[in-house]
C-alpha positions as YAML, in Angstrom:
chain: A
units: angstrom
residues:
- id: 1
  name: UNK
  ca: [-40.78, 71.79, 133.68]
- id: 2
  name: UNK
  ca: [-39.56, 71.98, 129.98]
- id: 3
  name: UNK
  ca: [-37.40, 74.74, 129.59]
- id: 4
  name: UNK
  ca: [-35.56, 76.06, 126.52]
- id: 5
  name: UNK
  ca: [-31.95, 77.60, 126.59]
- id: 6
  name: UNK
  ca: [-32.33, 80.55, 124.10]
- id: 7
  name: UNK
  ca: [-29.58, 80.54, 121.48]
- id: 8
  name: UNK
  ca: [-26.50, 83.39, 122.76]
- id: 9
  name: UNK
  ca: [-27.15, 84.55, 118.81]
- id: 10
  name: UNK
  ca: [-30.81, 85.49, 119.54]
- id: 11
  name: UNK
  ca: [-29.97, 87.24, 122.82]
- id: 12
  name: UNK
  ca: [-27.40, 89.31, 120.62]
- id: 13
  name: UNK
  ca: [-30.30, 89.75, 118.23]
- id: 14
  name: UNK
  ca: [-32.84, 91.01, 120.91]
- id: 15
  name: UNK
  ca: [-30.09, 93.25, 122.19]
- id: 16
  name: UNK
  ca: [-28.70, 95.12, 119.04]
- id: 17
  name: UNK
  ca: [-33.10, 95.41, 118.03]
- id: 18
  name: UNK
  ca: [-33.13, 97.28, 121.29]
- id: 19
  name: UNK
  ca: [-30.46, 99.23, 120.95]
- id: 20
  name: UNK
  ca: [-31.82, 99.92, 117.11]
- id: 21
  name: UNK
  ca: [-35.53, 100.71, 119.14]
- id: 22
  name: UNK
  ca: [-34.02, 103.33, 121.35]
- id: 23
  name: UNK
  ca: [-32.04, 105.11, 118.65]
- id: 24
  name: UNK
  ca: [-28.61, 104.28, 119.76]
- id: 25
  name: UNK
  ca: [-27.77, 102.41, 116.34]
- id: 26
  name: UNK
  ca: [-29.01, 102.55, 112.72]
- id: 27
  name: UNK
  ca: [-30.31, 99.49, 111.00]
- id: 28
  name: UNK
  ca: [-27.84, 100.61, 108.03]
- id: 29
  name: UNK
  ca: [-24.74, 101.04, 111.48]
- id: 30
  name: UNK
  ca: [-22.09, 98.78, 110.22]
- id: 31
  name: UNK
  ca: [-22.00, 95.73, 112.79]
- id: 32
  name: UNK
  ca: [-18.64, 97.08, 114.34]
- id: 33
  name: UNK
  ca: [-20.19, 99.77, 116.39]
- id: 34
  name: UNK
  ca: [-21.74, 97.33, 118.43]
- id: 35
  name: UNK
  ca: [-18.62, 96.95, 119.67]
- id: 36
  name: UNK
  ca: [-18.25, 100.25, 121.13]
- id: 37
  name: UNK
  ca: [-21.76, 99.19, 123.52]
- id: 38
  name: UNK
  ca: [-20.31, 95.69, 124.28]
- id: 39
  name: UNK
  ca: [-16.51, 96.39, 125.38]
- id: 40
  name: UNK
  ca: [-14.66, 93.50, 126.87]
- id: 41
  name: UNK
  ca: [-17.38, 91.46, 125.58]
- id: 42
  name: UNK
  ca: [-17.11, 92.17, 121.60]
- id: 43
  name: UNK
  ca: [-14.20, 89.50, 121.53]
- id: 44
  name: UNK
  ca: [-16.67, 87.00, 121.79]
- id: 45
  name: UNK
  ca: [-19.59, 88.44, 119.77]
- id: 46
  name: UNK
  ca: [-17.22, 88.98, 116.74]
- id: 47
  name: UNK
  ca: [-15.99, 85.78, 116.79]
- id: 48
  name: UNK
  ca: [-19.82, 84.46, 117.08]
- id: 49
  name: UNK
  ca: [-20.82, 86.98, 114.43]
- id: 50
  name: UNK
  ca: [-17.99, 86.10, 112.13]
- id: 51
  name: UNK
  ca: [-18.53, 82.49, 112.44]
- id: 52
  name: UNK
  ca: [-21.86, 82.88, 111.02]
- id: 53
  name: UNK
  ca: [-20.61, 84.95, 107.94]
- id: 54
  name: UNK
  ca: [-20.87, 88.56, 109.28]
- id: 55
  name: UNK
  ca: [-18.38, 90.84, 108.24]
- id: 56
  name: UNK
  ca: [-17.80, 94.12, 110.75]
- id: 57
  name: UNK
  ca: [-19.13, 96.35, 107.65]
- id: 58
  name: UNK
  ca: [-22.58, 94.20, 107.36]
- id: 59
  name: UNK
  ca: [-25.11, 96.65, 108.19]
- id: 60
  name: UNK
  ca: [-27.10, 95.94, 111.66]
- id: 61
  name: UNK
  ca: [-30.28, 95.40, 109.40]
- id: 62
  name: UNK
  ca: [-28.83, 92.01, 108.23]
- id: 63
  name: UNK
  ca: [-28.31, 90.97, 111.86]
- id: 64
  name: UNK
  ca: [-31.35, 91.53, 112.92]
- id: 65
  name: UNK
  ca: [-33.33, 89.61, 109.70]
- id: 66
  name: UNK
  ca: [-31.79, 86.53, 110.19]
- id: 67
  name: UNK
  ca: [-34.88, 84.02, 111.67]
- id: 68
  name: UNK
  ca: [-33.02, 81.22, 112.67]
- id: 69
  name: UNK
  ca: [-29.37, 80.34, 114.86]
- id: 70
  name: UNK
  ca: [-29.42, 76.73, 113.63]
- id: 71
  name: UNK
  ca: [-25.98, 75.46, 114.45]
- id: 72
  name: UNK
  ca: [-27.46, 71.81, 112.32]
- id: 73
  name: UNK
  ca: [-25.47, 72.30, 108.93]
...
């Protein structure tokens, strides 16, 4: 059985389009409200999201068009 780990970016992604779905955020949110959904876990999810050249005032819009988590750069 070939089985493929999804990428902790696209879960993020599938979560915040969700969240965008059932009204609870804007796609023009700044990113930084997610952290008032995720709590103890928006240490990590910053860092993530900052390490791919997110700032906390990106709108949730540009989060959820990126197509690809490639960590190959």
């Amino acid at each position: 059985m070939d089985q493929q780990v999804i990428h902790p970016m696209v879960k993020l992604q599938r979560q915040v389009r969700s969240l965008v779905e059932s009204k609870l955020l804007k796609g023009n949110d700044s990113i930084w409200k997610i952290a008032l959904l995720y709590g103890d876990e928006w240490a990590f999810w910053k860092q993530e999201l900052l390490a791919y050249d997110f700032t906390m005032q990106d709108p949730v819009s540009e989060l959820l068009a990126v197509e690809s988590w490639d960590d190959d750069e």
